[in-house]
Structures are given as structure tokens and as C-alpha cells.
SERO-812403 format. One record per residue: residue in one letter; x, y negated, z of N, C-alpha, C, O in turn. Coordinates in Angstrom, 2 decimals, always signed. Atoms other than C-alpha are relative to their C-alpha. Layout:
# residues N
titor:npx:npy:npz:capx:capy:capz:cpx:cpy:cpz:opx:opy:opz
A:X:Y:Z:X:Y:Z:X:Y:Z:X:Y:Z
...
# end
This chain:
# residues 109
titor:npx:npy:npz:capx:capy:capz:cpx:cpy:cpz:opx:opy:opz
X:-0.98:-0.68:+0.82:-10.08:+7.71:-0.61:+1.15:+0.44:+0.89:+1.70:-0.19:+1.80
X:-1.34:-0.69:-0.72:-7.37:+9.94:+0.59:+0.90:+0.62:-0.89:+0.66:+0.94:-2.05
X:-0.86:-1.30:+0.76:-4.57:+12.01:-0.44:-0.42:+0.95:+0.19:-1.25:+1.11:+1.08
X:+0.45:-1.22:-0.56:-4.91:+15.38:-0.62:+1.90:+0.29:+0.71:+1.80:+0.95:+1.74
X:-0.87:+0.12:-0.27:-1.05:+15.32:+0.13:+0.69:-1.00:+0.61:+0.55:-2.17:+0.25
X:-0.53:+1.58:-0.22:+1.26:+13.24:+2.31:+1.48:+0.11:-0.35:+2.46:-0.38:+0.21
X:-1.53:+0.73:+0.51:+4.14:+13.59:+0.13:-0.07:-1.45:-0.72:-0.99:-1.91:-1.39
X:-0.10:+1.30:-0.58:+5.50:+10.21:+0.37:-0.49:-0.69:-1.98:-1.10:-1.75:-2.11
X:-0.04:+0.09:+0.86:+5.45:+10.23:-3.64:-1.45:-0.55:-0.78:-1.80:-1.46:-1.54
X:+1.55:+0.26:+0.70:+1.74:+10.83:-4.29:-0.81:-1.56:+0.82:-1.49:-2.42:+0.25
X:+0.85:+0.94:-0.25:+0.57:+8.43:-1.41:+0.19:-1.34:-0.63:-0.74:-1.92:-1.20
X:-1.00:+1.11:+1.03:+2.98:+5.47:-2.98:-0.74:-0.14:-1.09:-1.39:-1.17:-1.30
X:+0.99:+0.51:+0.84:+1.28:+6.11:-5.94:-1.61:-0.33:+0.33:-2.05:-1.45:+0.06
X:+1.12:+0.26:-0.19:-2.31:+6.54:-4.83:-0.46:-1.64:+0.64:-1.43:-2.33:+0.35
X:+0.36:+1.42:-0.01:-1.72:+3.18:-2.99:-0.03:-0.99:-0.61:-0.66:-2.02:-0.33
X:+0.08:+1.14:+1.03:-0.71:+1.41:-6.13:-1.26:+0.17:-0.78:-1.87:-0.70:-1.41
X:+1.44:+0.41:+1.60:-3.72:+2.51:-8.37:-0.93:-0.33:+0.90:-1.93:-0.71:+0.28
X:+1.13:+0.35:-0.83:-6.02:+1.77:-4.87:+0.19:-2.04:-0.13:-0.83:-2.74:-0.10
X:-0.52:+1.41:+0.47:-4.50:-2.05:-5.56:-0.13:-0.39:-1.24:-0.27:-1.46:-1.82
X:+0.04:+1.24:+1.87:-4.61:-2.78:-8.89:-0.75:-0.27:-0.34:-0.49:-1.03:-1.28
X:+1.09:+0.59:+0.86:-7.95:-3.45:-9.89:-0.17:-1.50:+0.42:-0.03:-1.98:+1.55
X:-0.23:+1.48:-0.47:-8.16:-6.91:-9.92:-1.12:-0.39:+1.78:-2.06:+0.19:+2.33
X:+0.68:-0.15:-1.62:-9.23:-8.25:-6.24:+0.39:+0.79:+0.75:-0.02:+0.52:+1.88
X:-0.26:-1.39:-0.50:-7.94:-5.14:-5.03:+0.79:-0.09:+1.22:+0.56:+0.50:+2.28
X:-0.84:+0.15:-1.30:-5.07:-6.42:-2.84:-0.09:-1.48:+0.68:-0.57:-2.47:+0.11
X:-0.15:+1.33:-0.59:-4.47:-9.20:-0.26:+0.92:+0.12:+1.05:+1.07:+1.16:+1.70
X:-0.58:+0.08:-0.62:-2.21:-10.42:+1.64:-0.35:-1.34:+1.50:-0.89:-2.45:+1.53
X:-0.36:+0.54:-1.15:-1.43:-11.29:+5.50:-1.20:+0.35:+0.87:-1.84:-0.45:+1.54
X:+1.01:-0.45:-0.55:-3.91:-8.84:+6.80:-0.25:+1.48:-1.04:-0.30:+1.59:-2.27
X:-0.17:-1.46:+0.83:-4.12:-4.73:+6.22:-0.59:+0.09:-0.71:-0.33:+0.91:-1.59
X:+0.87:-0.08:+0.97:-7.10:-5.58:+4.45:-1.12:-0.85:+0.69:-1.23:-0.97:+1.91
X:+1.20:+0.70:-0.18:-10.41:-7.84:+4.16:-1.22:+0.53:-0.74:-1.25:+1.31:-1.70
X:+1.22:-0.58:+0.76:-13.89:-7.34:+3.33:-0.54:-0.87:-1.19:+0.18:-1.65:-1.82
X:+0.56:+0.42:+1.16:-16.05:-8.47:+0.80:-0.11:-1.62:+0.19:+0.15:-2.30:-0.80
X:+0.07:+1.28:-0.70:-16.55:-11.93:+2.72:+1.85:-0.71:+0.06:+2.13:-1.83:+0.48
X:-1.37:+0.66:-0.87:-12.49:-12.44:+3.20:+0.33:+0.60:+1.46:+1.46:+0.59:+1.95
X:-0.21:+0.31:-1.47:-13.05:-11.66:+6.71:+1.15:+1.92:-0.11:+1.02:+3.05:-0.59
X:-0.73:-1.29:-0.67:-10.01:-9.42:+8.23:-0.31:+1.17:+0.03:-1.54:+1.28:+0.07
X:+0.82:-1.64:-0.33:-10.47:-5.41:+8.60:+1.15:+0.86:-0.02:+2.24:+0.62:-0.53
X:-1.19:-0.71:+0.30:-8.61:-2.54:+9.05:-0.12:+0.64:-1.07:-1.06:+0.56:-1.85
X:-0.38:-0.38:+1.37:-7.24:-0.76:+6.49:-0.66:+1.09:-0.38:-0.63:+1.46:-1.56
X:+0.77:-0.65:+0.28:-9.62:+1.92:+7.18:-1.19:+0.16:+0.05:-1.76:+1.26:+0.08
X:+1.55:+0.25:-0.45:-13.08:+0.30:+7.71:-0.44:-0.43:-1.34:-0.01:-1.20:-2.19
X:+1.03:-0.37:+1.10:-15.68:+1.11:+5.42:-0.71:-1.15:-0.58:-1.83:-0.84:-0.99
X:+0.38:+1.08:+0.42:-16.41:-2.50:+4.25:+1.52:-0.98:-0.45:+1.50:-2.10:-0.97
X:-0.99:+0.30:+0.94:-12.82:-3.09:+3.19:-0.09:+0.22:-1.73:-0.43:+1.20:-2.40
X:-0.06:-0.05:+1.60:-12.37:-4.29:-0.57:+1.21:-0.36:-0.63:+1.39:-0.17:-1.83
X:-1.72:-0.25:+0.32:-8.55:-4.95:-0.72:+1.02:+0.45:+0.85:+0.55:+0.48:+1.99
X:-0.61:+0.27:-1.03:-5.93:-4.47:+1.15:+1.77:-0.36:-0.58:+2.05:-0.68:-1.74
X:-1.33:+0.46:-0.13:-1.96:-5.14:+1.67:+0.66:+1.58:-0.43:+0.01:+2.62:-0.34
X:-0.90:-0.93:+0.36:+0.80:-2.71:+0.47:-0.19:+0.65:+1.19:-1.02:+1.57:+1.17
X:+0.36:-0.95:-0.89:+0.89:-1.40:+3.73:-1.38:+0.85:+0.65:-1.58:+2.00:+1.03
X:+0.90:-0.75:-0.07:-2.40:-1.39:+4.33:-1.07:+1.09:-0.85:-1.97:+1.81:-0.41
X:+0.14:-0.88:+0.80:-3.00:+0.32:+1.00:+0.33:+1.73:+0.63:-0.38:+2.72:+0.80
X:-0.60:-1.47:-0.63:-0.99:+3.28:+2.44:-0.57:+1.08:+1.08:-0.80:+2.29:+1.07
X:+1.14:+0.07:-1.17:-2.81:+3.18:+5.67:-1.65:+0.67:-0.75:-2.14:+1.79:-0.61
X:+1.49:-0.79:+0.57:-6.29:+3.85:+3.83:-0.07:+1.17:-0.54:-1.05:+1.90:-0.39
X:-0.20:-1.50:+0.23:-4.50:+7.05:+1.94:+0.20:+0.70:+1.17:-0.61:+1.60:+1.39
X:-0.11:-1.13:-0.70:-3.21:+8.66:+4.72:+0.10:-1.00:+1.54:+1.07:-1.62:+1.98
X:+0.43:+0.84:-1.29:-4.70:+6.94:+8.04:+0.60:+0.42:+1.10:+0.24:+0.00:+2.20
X:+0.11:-0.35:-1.42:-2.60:+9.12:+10.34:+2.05:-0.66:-0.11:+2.70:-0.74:-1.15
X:-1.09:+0.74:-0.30:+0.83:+7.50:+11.40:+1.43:+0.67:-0.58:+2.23:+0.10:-1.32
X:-0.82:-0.34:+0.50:+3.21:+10.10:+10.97:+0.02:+1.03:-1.23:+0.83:+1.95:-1.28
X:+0.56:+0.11:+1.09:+1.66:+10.77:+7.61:+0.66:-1.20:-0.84:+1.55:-0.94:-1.64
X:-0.21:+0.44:+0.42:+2.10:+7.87:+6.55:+1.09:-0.88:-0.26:+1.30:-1.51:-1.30
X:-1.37:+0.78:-0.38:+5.34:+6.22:+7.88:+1.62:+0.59:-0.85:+2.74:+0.36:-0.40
X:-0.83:-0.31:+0.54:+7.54:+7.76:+5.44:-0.05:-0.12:-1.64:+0.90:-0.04:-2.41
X:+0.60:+1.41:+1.47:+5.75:+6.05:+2.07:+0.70:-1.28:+0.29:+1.52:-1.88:-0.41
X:-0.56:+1.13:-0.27:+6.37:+3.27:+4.18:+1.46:-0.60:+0.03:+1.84:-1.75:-0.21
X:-1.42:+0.19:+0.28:+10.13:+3.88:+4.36:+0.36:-0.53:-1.17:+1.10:-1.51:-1.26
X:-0.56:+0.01:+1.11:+10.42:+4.10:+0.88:-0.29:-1.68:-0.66:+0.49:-2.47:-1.19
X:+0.64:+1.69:+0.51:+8.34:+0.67:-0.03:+1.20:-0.70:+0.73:+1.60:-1.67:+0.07
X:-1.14:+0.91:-0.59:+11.29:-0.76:+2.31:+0.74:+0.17:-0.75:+1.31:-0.90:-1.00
X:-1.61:+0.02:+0.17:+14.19:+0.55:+0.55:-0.12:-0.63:-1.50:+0.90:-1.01:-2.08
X:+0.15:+0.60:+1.15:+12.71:-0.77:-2.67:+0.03:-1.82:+0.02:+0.68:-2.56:-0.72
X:+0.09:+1.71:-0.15:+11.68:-4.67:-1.39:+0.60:-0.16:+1.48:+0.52:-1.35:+1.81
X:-0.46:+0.89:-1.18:+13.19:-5.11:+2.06:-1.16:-0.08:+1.19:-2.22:+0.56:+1.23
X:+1.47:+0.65:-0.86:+10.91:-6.51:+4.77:-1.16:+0.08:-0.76:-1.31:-0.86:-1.53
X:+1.35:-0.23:+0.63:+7.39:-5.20:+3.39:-0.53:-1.13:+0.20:-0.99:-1.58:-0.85
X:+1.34:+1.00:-0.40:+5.31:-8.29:+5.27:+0.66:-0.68:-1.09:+0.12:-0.89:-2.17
X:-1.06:+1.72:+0.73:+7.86:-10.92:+3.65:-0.01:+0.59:-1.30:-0.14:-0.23:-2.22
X:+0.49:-0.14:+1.52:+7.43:-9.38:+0.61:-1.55:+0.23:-0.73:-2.14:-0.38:-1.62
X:+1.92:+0.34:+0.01:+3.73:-8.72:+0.41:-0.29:-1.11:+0.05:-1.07:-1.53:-0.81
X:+1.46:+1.11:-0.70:+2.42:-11.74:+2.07:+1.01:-1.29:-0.83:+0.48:-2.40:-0.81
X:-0.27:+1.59:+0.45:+4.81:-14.55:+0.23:-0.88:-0.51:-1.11:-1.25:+0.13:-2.10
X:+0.75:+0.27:+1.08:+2.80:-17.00:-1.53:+0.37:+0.09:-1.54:-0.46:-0.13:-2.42
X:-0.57:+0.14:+1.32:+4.90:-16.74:-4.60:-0.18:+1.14:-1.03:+0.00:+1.15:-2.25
X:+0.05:-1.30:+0.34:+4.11:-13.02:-4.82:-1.36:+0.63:-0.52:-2.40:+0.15:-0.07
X:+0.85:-0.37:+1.31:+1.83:-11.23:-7.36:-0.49:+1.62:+0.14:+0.27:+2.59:+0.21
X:+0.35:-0.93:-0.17:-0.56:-8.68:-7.04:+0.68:+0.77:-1.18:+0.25:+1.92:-1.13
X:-0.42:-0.92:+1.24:+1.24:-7.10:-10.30:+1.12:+0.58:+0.94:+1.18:+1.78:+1.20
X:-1.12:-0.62:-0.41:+4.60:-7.11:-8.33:+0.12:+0.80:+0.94:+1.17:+1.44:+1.05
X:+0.36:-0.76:-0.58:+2.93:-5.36:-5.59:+0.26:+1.53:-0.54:+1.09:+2.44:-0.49
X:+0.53:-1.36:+1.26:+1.62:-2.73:-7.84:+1.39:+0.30:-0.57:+1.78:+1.41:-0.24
X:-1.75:-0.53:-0.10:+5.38:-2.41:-8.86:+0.66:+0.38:+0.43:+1.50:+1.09:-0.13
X:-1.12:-0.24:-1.33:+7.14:-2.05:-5.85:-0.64:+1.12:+0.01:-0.02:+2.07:-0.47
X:+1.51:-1.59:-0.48:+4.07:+0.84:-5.00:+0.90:+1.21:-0.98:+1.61:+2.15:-0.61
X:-0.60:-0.98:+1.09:+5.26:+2.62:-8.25:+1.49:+0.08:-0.20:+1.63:+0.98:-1.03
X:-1.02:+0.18:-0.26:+8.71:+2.16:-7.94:+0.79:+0.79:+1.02:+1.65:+1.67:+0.95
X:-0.30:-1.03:-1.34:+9.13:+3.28:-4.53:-0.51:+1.49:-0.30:+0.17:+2.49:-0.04
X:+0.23:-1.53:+0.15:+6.89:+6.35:-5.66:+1.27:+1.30:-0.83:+1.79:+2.35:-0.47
X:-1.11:-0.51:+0.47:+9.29:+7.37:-8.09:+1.27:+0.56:+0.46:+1.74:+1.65:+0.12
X:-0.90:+0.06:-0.55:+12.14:+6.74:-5.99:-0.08:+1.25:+1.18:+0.96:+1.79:+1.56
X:+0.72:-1.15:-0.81:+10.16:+9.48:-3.55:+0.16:+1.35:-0.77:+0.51:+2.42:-0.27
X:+0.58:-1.42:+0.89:+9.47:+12.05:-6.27:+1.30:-0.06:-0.52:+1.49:+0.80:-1.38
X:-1.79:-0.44:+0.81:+13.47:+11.75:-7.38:+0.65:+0.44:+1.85:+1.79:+0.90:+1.88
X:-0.63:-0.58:-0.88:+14.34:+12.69:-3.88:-1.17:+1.24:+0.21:-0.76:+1.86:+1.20
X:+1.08:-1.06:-0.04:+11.52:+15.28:-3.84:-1.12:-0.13:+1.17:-1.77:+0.84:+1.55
X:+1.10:+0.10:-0.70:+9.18:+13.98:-1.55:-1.34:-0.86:-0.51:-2.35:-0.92:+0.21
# end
């Protein structure tokens, strides 16, 4: 799955609805396969991945994608430390994702 766009708006979203199905995300690693085991965020035996590495699987090229990534910051702070704490909830993920998108598509990107 890709964007067809890398305004920062659509990928934001596309990475939250690539997360939400249950199983969908994980944390402390861009993404794992069907086994658990580690992967990147764009290898073809990935079955969840991390907020960032959600982003990463829409738009795989760096400076593509590094400006989604801004926005997921200005919404939670430190992305890892917010992704990866155990306390944290694939829902609130999926929040921040949509959140930040918004926050994209009100500045027009």
C-alpha cells in the first residue's frame, strides 16, 4: 500500500487506517511479521507495524515521508516514547495518526 500523494495529511491518515485493524500495529520495532520476528516497514511479510513505521510503508522514500513525521511529533512529542510505552494503546495510536492528519490538512498539507 502506498499513497498516491505525499501530502503529509493523506499519508497520516493512510497510516492510521493501515494500523487499526486489530493486530495491525506494534511497538519497539518499524514492524514484525506474522511470527513476531522484526522487519522493515517495507518487507513484504510485514503484518503490523509502529506509527512510524506505518508511515514508512505509505511513502518509503525519506523526504516523502519526514514531514507526516513532523506532524505525529507536534501532536505526541517523542514518537518512540510515545508509541512503544507499555501503557500505550493501539487505539491511541490510531488517534495521534488522525489527529496529526487533521492538524496537516488545517495547515494545507
Amino acid at each position: 500500500m502506498t499513497a498516491t500523494s505525499t501530502k503529509a495529511s493523506e499519508v497520516l491518515a493512510a497510516a492510521a487506517n493501515l494500523i487499526e485493524p486489530p493486530g495491525a500495529w506494534t511497538r519497539c520495532a518499524y514492524a514484525r511479521g506474522a511470527h513476531g520476528e522484526p522487519a522493515t516497514a517495507s518487507a513484504q511479510h510485514a503484518t503490523c507495524w509502529c506509527a512510524v513505521g506505518a508511515i514508512k510503508r505509505i511513502v518509503p522514500k525519506k523526504g516523502e515521508w519526514l514531514q507526516a513525521v513532523n506532524y505525529l511529533d507536534k501532536i505526541v512529542g517523542t514518537i518512540v516514547l510515545f508509541n512503544d510505552a507499555l501503557d500505550r494503546t493501539q487505539a491511541e495510536v490510531v488517534a495521534a495518526l488522525r489527529e496529526a492528519s487533521t492538524l496537516a490538512a488545517q495547515e494545507g498539507n
